[in-house]
Each structure stands twice: as structure tokens, then as C-alpha cells.
Wavefront OBJ file of the C-alpha trace (Angstrom):
o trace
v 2.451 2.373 -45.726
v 4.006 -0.151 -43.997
v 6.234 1.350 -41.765
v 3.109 3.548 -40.654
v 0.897 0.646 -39.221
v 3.751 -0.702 -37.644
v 4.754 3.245 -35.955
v 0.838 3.470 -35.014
v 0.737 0.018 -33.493
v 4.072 1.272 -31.134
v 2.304 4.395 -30.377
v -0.525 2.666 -29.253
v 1.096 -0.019 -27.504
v 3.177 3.032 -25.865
v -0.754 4.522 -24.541
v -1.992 0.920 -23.510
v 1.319 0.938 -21.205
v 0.458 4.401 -19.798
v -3.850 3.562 -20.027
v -2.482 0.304 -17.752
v -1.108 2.663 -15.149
v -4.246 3.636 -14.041
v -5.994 3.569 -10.395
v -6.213 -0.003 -9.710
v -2.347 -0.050 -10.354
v -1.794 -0.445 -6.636
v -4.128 -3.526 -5.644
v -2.551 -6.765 -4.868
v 0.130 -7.798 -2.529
v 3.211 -6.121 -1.533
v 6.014 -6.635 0.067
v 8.464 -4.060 1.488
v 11.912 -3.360 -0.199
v 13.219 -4.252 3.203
v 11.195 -7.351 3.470
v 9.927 -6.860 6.885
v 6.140 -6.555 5.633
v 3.868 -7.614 3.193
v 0.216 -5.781 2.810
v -2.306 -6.808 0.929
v -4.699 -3.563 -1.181
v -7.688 -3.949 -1.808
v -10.899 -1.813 -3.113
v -14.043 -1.070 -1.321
v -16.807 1.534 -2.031
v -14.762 3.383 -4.083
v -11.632 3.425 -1.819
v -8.472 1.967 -0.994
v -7.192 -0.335 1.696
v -5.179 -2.643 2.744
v -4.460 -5.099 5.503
v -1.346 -6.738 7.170
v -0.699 -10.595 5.656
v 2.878 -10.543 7.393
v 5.664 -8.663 9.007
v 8.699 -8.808 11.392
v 7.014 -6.913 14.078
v 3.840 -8.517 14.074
v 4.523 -11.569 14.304
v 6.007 -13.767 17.265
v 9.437 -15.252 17.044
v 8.057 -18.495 15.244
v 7.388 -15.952 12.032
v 3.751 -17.232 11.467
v 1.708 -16.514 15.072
v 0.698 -13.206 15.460
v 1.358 -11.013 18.060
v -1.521 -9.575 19.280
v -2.760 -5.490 19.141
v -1.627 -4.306 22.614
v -0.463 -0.857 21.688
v -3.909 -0.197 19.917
v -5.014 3.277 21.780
v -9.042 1.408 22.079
v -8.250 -0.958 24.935
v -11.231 -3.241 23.635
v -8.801 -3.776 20.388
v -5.984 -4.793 22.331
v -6.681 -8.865 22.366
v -6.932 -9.062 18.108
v -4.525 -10.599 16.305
v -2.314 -7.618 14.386
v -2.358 -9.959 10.945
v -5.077 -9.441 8.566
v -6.269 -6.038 10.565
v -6.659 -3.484 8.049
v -4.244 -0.960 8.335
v -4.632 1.248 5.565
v -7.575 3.286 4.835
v -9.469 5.558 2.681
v -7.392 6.150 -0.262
v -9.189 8.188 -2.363
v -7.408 8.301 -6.027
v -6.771 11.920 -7.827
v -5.616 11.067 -11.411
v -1.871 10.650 -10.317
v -1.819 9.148 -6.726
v -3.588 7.985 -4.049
v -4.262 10.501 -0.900
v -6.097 11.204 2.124
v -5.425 7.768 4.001
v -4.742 6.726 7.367
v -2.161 4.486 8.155
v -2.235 2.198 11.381
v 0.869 0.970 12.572
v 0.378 -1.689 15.286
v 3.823 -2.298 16.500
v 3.122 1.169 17.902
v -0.451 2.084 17.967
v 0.265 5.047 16.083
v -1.958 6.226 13.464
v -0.577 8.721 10.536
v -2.043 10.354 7.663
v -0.244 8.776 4.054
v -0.385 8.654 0.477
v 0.762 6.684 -2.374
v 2.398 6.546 -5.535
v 3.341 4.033 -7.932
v 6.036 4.623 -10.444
v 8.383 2.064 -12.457
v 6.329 -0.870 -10.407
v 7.570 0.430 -7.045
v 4.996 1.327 -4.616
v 6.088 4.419 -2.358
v 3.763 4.817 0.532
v 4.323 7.584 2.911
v 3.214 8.596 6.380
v 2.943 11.804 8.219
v 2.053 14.134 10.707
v 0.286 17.284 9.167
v 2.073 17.704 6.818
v 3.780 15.621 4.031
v 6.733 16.898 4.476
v 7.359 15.859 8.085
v 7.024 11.912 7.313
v 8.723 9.053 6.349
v 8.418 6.779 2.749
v 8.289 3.173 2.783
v 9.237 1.370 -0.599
v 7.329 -1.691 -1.638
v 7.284 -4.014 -4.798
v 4.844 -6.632 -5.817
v 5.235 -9.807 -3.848
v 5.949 -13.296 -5.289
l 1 2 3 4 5 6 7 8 9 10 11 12 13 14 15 16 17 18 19 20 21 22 23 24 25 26 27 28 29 30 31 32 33 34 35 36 37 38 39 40 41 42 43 44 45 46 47 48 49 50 51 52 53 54 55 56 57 58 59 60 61 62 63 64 65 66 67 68 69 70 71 72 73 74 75 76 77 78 79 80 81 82 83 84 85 86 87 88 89 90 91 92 93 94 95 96 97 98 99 100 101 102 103 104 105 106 107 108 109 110 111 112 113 114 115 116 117 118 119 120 121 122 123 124 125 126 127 128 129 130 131 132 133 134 135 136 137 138 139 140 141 142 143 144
């Protein structure tokens, strides 16, 4: 009888480990395996988002000012700082990832549709033209 409680109190533990993997997984602060750029996700009406707290790119040789939007396709954008301009929007969560976003990337001014996925604690976010297949991942893992 023993051995049963303590089989049934793994199992469960084994379902709280899989119940904690759920759609809030991804918010909180990243940083990028290559540790060029940290984002920050966040939640809002039901959506996902996230914003730029740091990166190589966007920020001026000092590694704290930031560099300013200038390749931002709406010239009235081009004067705002590139950190803490969210980036990442509308993530809409299915069950097993998150899909249908738009990611901004200021160091070019290009915008591409993405997803994401979380698995073992790594955050994969990828971007693309069209189609999913024609796009690049980026790796991420929580930041410190």
C-alpha cells in the first residue's frame, strides 16, 4: 500500500511538471544563446509580446545608450530609442506553441511573421517570410 502512494505521488508530480508547461511558460526575460539580445514577454489582452531590454545591435558602442530606430519603414518612428520598443507581437497560444506574431527587427526595419516554442527550458523563436519554412530560428534561455 505503500509503494502505491508513493508511485501515485511520482505520477502526479510527473503531470504537475507537464500541467507547469503550460501557456505562460514563455513570459519573463530572455536572453539569446548567442548573447547578443535579451527580450523581455509579456501578456496583454490575451496575447503575447515582448520588447527589447538589450542587444548588440541596438545599442551604441558604450553597451547601455541606445541607438535610435532609423531603419523603422514610418519615418515619424525613426527618432525612438530601439530599447524597450516592443518588438514582438500578437502571439496567440494553440495548446502547443505560440503563432501568428510579428516580429520587428530594428537593426533592419524589417518586420517578419514568427512563432514560438518552448521545450527543455529553451525558447526557439522563429521568423519568416510566408512561409515557415523559409525563416530562420533564434535560440533563447531564461536570463539571470
Amino acid at each position: 500500500m505503500k509503494s502505491i502512494k508513493i508511485v501515485l505521488l511520482l505520477i502526479m508530480g510527473m503531470f504537475g511538471n507537464v500541467y507547469a508547461q503550460t501557456k505562460n511558460e514563455i513570459l519573463g526575460t530572455w536572453e539569446s544563446d548567442k548573447k547578443d539580445v535579451v527580450i523581455e514577454v509579456f501578456k496583454q489582452g490575451g496575447k503575447y509580446y515582448g520588447k527589447y531590454i538589450w542587444g548588440k545591435e541596438i545599442v551604441e558602442s558604450d553597451g547601455k545608450t541606445s541607438k535610435k530606430d532609423i531603419k523603422n519603414p514610418d519615418k515619424t518612428l525613426r527618432t525612438r530609442n530601439i530599447v524597450g520598443i516592443t518588438s514582438l507581437t500578437g502571439l496567440k497560444w494553440n495548446g502547443e506553441e505560440y503563432i501568428d506574431g510579428k516580429i520587428y527587427n530594428a537593426p533592419s526595419g524589417d518586420t517578419y511573421s514568427c512563432k514560438i516554442w518552448i521545450k527543455n527550458n529553451k525558447l526557439s523563436l522563429r521568423g519568416y517570410l510566408g512561409f515557415s519554412l523559409l525563416g530562420q530560428t533564434a535560440v533563447f534561455h531564461r536570463y539571470q
